[in-house]
C-alpha positions, 0 to 999 in steps of 0.5 A, spaced: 277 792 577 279 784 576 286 785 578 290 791 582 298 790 583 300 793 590 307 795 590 313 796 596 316 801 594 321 803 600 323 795 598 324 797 591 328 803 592 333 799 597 333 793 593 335 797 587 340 801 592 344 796 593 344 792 586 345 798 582 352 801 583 353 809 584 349 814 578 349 821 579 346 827 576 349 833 574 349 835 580 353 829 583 346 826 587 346 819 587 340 816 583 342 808 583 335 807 587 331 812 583 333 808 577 332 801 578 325 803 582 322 806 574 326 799 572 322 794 576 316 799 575 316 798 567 318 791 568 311 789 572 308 795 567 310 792 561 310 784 563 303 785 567 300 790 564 296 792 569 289 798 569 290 798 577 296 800 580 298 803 587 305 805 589 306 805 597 311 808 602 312 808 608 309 814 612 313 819 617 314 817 624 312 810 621 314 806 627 311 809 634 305 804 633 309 798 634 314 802 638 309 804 643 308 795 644 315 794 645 320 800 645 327 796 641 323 794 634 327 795 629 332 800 633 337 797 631 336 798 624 342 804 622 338 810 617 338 809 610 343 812 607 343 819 607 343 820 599 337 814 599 333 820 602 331 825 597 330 819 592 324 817 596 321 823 594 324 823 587 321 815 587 313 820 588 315 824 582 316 820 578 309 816 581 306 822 579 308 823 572 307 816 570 300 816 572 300 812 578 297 813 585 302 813 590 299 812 598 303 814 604 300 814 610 302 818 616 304 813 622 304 807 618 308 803 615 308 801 607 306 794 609 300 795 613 297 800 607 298 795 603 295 789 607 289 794 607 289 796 601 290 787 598 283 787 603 279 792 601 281 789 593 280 782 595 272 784 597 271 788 591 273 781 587 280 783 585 286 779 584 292 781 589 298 783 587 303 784 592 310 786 589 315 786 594 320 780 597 318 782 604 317 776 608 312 778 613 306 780 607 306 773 606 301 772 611 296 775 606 297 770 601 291 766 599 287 763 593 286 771 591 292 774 594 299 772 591 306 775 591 310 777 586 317 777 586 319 781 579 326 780 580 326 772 580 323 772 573 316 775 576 316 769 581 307 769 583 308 767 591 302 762 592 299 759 598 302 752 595 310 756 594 309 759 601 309 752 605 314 750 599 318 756 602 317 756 610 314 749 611 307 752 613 300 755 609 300 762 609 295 763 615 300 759 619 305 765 617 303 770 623 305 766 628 311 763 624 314 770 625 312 770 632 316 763 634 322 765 630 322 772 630 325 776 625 332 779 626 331 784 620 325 788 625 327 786 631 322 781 634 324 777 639 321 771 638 322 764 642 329 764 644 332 758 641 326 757 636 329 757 628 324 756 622 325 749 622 323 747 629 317 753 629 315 750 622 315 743 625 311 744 631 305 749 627 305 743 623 304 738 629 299 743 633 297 748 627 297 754 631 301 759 636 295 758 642 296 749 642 303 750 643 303 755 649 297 752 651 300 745 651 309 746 652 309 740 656 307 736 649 314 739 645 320 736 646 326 737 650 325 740 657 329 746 655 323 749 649 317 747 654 321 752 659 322 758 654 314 756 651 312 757 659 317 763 661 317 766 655 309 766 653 308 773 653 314 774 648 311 770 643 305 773 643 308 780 643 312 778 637 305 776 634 302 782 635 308 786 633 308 782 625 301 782 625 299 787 619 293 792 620 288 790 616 284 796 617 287 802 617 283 808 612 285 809 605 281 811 598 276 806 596 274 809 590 277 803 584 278 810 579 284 812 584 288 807 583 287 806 576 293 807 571 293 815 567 296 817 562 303 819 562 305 825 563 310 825 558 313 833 558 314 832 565 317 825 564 321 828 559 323 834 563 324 828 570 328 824 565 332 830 563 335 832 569 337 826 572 341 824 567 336 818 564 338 818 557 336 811 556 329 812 559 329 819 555 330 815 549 324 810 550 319 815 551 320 815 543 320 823 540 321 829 543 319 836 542 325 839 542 327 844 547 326 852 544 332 856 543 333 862 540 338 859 534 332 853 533 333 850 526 325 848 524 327 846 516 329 840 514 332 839 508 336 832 506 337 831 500 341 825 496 345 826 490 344 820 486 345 825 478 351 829 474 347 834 475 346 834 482 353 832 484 355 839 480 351 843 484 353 839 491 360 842 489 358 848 487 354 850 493 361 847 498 367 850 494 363 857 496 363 855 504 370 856 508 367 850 513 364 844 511 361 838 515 363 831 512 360 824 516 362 817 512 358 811 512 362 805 511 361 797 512 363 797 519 370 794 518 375 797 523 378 804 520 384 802 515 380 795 513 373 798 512 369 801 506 366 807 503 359 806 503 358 814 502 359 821 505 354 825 507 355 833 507 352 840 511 354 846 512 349 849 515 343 846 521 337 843 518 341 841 511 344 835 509 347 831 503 349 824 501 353 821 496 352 814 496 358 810 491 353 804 491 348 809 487 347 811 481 353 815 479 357 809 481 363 808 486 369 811 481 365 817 479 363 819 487 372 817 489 374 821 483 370 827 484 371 827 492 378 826 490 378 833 486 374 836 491 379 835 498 384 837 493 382 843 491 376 845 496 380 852 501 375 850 506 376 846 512 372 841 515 370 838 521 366 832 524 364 828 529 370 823 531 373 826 524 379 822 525 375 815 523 372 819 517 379 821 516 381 814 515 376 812 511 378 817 505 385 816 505 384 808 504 381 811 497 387 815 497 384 822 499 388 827 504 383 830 508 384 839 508 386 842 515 380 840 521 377 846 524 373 842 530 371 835 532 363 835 536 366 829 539 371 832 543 368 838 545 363 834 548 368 830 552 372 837 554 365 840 556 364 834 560 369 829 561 366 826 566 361 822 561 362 816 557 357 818 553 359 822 547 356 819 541 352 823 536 346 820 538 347 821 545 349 828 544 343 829 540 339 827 545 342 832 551 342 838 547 337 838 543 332 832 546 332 829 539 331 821 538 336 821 532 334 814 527 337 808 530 342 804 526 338 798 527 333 801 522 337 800 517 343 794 518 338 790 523 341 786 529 343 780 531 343 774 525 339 778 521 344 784 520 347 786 514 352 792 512 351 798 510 352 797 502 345 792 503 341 798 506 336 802 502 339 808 500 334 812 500 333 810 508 342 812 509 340 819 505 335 820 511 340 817 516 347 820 514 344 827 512 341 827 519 348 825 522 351 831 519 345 835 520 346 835 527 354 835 528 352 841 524 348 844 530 352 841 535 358 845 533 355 851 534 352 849 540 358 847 543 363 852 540 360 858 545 360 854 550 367 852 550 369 860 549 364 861 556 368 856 560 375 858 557 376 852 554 378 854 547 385 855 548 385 847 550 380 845 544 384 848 539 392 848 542 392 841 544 386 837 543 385 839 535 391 839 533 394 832 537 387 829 533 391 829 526 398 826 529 394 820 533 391 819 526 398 818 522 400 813 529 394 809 528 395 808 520 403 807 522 401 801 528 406 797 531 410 791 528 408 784 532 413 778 530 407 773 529 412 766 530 415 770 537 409 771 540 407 764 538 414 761 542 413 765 548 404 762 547 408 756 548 412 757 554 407 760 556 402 753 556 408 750 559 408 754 564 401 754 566 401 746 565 407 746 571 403 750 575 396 746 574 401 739 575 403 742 582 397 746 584 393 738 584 398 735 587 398 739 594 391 738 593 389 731 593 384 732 586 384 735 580 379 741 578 377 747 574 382 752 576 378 757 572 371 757 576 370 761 582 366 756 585 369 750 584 376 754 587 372 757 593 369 749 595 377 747 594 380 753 599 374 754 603 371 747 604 377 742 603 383 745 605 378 749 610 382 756 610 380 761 613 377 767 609 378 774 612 372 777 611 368 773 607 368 767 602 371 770 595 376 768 590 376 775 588 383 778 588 384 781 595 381 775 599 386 770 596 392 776 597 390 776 604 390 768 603 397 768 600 401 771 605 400 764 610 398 759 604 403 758 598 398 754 594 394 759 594 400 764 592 401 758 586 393 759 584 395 766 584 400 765 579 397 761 575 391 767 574 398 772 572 400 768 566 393 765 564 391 773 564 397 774 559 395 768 556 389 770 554 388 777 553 394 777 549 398 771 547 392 768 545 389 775 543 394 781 540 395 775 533 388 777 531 389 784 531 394 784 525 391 787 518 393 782 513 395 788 508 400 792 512 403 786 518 403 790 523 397 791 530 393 798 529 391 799 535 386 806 536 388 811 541 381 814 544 382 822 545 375 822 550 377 815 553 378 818 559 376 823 564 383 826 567 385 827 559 390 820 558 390 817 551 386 811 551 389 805 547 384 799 545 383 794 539 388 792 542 389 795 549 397 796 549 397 800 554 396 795 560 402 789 557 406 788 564 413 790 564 415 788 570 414 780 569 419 776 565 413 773 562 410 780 560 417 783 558 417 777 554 410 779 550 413 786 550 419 783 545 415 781 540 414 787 538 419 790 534 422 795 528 419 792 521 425 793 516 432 791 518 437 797 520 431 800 524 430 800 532 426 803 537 427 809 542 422 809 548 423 816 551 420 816 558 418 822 563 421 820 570 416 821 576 412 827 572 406 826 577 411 827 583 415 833 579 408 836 578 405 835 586 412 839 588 410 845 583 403 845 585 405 844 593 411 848 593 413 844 598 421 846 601 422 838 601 420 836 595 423 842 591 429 841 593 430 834 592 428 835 584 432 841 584 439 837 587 438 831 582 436 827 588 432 820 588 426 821 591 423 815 594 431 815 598 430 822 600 423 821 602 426 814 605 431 818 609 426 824 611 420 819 614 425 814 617 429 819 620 436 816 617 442 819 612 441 818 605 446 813 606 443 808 611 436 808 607 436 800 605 432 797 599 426 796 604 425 802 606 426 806 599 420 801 597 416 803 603 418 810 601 416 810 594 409 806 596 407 812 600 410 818 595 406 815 588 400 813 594 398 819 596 397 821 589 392 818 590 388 819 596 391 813 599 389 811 606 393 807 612 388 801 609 391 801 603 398 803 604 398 797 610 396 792 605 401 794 600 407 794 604 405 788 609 405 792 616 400 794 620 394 799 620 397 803 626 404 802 622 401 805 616 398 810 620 403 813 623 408 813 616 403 817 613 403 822 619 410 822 620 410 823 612 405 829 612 409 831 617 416 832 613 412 834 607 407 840 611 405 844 604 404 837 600 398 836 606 396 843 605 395 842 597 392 836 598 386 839 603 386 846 598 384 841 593 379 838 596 376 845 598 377 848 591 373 842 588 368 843 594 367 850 592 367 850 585 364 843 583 371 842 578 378 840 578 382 843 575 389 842 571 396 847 569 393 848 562 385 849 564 382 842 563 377 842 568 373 835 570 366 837 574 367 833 580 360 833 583 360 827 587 363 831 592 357 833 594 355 827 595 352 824 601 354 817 600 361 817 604 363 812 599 362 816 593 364 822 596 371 820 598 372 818 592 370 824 590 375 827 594 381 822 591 379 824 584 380 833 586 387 830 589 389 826 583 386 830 576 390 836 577 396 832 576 394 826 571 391 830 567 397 836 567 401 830 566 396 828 560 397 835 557 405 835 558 405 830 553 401 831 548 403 838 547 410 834 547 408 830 541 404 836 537 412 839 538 415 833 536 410 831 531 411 838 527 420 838 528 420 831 525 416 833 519 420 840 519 427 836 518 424 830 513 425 825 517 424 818 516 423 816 524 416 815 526 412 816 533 408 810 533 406 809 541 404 813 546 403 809 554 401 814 559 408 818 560 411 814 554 413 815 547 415 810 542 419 811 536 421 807 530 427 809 527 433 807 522 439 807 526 442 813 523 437 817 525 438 816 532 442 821 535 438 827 531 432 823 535 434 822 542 437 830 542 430 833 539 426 829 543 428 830 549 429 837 548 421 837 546 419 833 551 423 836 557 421 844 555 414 844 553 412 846 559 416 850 564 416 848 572 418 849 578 422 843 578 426 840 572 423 835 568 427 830 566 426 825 560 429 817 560 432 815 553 432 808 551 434 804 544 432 798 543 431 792 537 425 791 540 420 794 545 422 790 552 430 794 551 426 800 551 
């Protein structure tokens, strides 16, 4: 044993707590601390590779020794969260998986195994590795025992770093801690001692015994009274951080030799706490064994006449047929077909490539035939991008039967992660080939018409193999959870609208928006000039540290809870600093400087003029449309300087405008169908404003004598509480006390009785069942309810409020938009749906059209989905966005 390296586990885990934020399993349990636990122990594993190693815990009752000497060490310590519990144990597991030995003595803490355990090591003529960054292990340090510090780039903690550190040589560190005690364990220490003062006097008298033996050689009357009054607490201090060095462990060298992995454990551990990534590191997987289990592979590449006839041949006999494209990476409507790879049935896969032998016009012209004519329908994963794909080569897909990706996203729309090589990985435990393999990384990456074609057979056939097997994996798990109806009547059918809106786009004026860059400039230019000014100096406006040493150290404003140039804080500044409310300001229009002005040009295709964005039907998980490259769902509307960005957009051909068709407080309609609440009811019933109705319930005034101001407050609480807003929130939104806010709140619940009683029906509906759930069936699993954290599980709780009405909202419009889609392709009509923003669509339209639009749309839009309530729907024309 040359070397063995000593690891504080409990450390790591709290570490790791605390830096990583909320993860959890399918069961909602929180597993942050778990991760970053097996992340720092691969780190030192693979930068170290040790051959002897030894993870230690904290035994149960582990304080009663030191306890016993002085009754308050570390009782002021708070338990550690009640979700870091079980990962404890789960932190064991995977100890044991992985093949490292574990030590956790009863009665004793990890700090006092591990210095037995470096002792023990040391006289067998190892070197000591002690991983942690507890201060107290420094006193172990000398030229055959360090500190390894992983999370500062493995800093290796010597004899020389200690003194570099605390001014003092390891030996001197006992007594160090007992001078100064330690906050963190409640060791009293010499009252009015801090480090420097005890570095400096060992450094003068070497140890704790010169010093108490010689208090009238220390300076200052007050320490050589406190040396003479409090002797005995220096001493206890030095008995309490004193580490036992002596306690009994296993001393055979095997035990704490690294094993060999227990790699089907490590799988089945990885696989239920949802650790993919790690999943996918520990290369391939046997799959798990089921009934429908595929064991032949056949890929094969068609790359002959003969072999492309019989290709279509064998697909002309199938009713579905799986299609997956390979391009060179392009956005949708600018990229390039490479080939398509064909299955139809697991554990088969075809690809035609139109860089091989056959060449790119035999491949188009005889896939061209086949779309035409072929009766069968096809399906894919994220088909709506291979669906763009081909109909840049003027090829018009037959009907779509399925889409992997968004049964995935149904089944568990709580997840981000829906990818192919994700999913297979989830259902059948399969590391599909990564496209690196292929194309490379970084500098040296290439398209994919340079990859070998022999290796894009072999990846494109894998690819539409597996969506092959998902489909039936995931066509009977959406009929066991009842969500066919949602996955065929709204998600399918809106996936081939969503496709048409995206070759649509949107005109953007490219010299408008260039105009309103300028002013903008201007603007911010203005903004800078005065900022300056008032305080004396320039600097960068733009980083955090130089704004947070001008407001917190030059002009000495008084941070309210800690030193921060994050949003909240400055808001807080703001109300008693208009300079600080300048500085926010100027972050509004940089924002809009950047992220649009600067940006949105850059989106335009150079063959149509117009922005393309793509609107992601898995982007969210209350079922709301994603819109990204670019994101125009998040453009201000009610800034002039955001209006000013919405202008920009408008109808391409003269003679045309833009109708924007708005749900009204469809959010609010919905929490007074689902509450049933008398008040509410009749509000909507009567055409009432809400906000003035509520306004003159909770002020207890007549409709007549709401003032602006309280309208405001009113419509704060309404849209709050569809969010599980609290008093601290609604205080800081409307600039009144907590107490205010508190009792605006209960005086609210108290006018609208049955809205309480849902919300709580909600939160026990999720509780019970684990799912929130919508008017159409969407169901979002909500474990984290369960959650010991109280963070995430109030959080948890604000998501069973919030998804039944998001996400009824979500589907009301969808449906809205299959049935506008299907009028305006019934009557032949020139008019486009090009936008959907949340609870609004936007329309291209020539004039003409504009009365049979805004009568249809409405229509649609107001009766797809029968309420309790009325739904209404604003109408607007305009010659560009912003007038709508």
């Amino acid at each position: 044993m040359d070397k063995i390296y000593i690891i504080d586990a409990v450390n790591f885990l709290f570490r790791s707590y605390y830096a990583i934020g909320a993860m959890t399993n399918d069961l909602g349990q929180s597993t942050n601390a778990l991760f970053g636990f097996i992340r720092s122990v691969q780190k030192i594993l693979r930068d170290f590779s040790p051959n002897h190693i030894v993870c230690v815990f904290d035994g149960p009752e582990n304080k009663k020794s030191r306890q016993a000497l002085y009754a308050e060490y570390k009782s002021h310590r708070a338990g550690a969260p009640e979700d870091l519990f079980p990962q404890f144990d789960w932190a064991s597991e995977y100890c044991e998986f992985a093949g490292i030995a574990t030590l956790c003595i009863d009665g004793v803490e990890a700090d006092d195994t591990m210095a037995t355990v470096a002792v023990w090591a040391e006289a067998k003529g190892a070197k000591v590795y002690l991983c942690s960054s507890d201060k107290d292990l420094m006193q172990l340090v000398n030229d055959n025992v360090f500190l390894l510090q992983a999370h500062k780039d493995n800093l290796i903690i010597d004899a020389i770093k200690v003194e570099e550190l605390f001014g003092v040589k390891p030996n001197q560190m006992l007594d160090l801690l007992a001078i100064m005690g330690d906050s963190s364990d409640n060791i009293p220490g010499l009252e009015g001692f801090g480090p420097k003062t005890a570095a400096s006097l060992l450094q003068e008298f070497g140890t704790l015994d010169e010093i108490l033996k010689y208090p009238e050689k220390v300076k200052g009357e007050k320490k050589q009274e406190t040396l003479r009054t409090q002797k005995e607490v220096a001493l206890l201090s030095r008995e309490l951080a004193t580490l036992n060095r002596d306690l009994l462990i296993p001393k055979d060298e095997k035990f704490y030799e690294l094993k060999n992995s227990n790699l089907e454990k490590l799988r089945e551990f990885y696989h239920q706490m949802k650790f993919n990534t790690l999943l996918r590191e520990l290369g391939e997987i046997k799959p798990i064994k089921k009934k429908r289990e595929i064991e032949k592979k056949e890929y094969r590449l068609i790359d002959s006449e003969k072999d492309l006839k019989e290709l279509f041949t064998q697909l002309n006999a199938q009713k579905e047929i799986c299609i997956d494209t390979e391009t060179d990476g392009a956005p949708p409507l600018l990229a390039k077909l490479v080939g398509i790879g064909f299955s139809y049935e697991p554990g088969t896969g075809w690809y035609l490539p139109c860089n091989g032998a056959l060449g790119k016009e035999t491949v188009e012209e005889a896939l061209s035939a086949f779309f035409d004519t072929t009766s069968a329908s096809v399906y894919g994963q994220n088909i709506k991008y291979d669906l763009h794909i081909l109909k840049n080569i003027g090829i018009d897909l037959p009907p779509i039967c399925f889409d992997t990706l968004l049964a995935s996203y149904l089944l568990n729309p709580q997840s981000r992660k829906h990818n192919l090589d994700e999913l297979a990985l989830e259902v059948f435990k399969k590391i599909k080939i990564p496209i690196e393999e292929l194309i490379g990384k970084g500098k040296n990456q290439r398209t994919m018409f340079e990859a070998p074609i022999e290796k894009v057979a072999q990846y494109c056939c894998e690819d539409a193999d597996y969506t092959c097997r998902l489909k039936d994996h995931f066509s009977e798990e959406l009929k066991e959870k009842k969500l066919e109806k949602l996955f065929y009547d709204i998600e399918l059918p809106l996936l081939p609208i969503l496709a048409k809106m995206e070759r649509e786009g949107i005109y953007l004026d490219a010299k408008e928006i260039e105009e309103v860059g300028k002013r903008l400039h201007n603007d911010l230019e203005a903004l800078k000039t005065a900022i300056f000014r008032e305080v004396g100096e320039e600097f960068n406006l733009n980083s955090p540290k130089q704004l947070s040493a001008i407001l917190f150290e030059k002009l000495k404003l008084k941070a309210p809870k800690k030193i921060s140039t994050s949003a909240d804080v400055l808001e807080d500044l703001a109300v008693d600093s208009p300079i600080v409310q300048e500085i926010l300001n100027y972050r509004v229009l940089e924002k809009l400087r950047s992220t649009y002005v600067e940006a949105l040009p850059s989106f335009i295709n150079p063959n149509t003029g117009r922005i393309h964005c793509t609107f992601n039907q898995s982007g969210t998980a209350t079922g709301r449309l994603a819109c990204q490259d670019p994101n125009l769902q998040n453009i201000p509307v009610r800034s002039q300087e955001g209006l000013a960005i919405r202008a920009c957009f408008k109808p391409q051909k003269p003679g045309w405008l833009f109708l924007g068709a708005d749900y009204s407080q469809i959010e609010l309609r919905l929490l007074a169908h689902f509450s049933e609440d008398p008040e509410l009811l009749k509000a909507f019933r009567n055409g009432e404003d809400i906000h003035t109705h509520t306004a003159a319930l909770v002020f207890g005034v007549s409709r007549d004598e709401v003032t602006s101001d309280m309208r405001n407050k009113a419509k704060t609480v309404n849209f709050g509480i569809l969010y599980g807003q609290g008093p601290f929130g609604l205080s800081r939104q409307i600039g009144v006390s907590m107490k205010e806010a508190s009792a605006f709140i209960k005086t609210y619940f108290e006018r609208y009785p049955a809205v309480s009683t849902y919300l709580e029906q909600c939160k026990e509906f999720t509780r019970k069942t684990g799912l929130s759930k919508t008017l159409t069936g969407r169901s979002r699993p909500i474990p984290e309810i369960q959650n010991k954290n109280p963070a995430i599980r109030a959080g948890a709780e604000r998501l069973a409020i919030n998804t039944p009405l998001q996400g009824t909202a979500a589907d009301l419009i969808k449906l809205a938009m299959i049935e506008i889609d299907r009028s305006i392709q019934e009557q032949k009509l020139q008019g486009k749906m090009i936008l959907q923003i949340h609870d609004e669509l936007i329309f291209e339209i020539p004039e003409e059209e504009v009365p049979i639009f805004e009568a249809m749309v409405k229509e649609k839009m107001e009766g797809v989905l029968p309420l309790k309530v009325p739904i209404e729907v604003h109408l607007s024309i305009g010659k560009n966005w912003a007038e709508c």
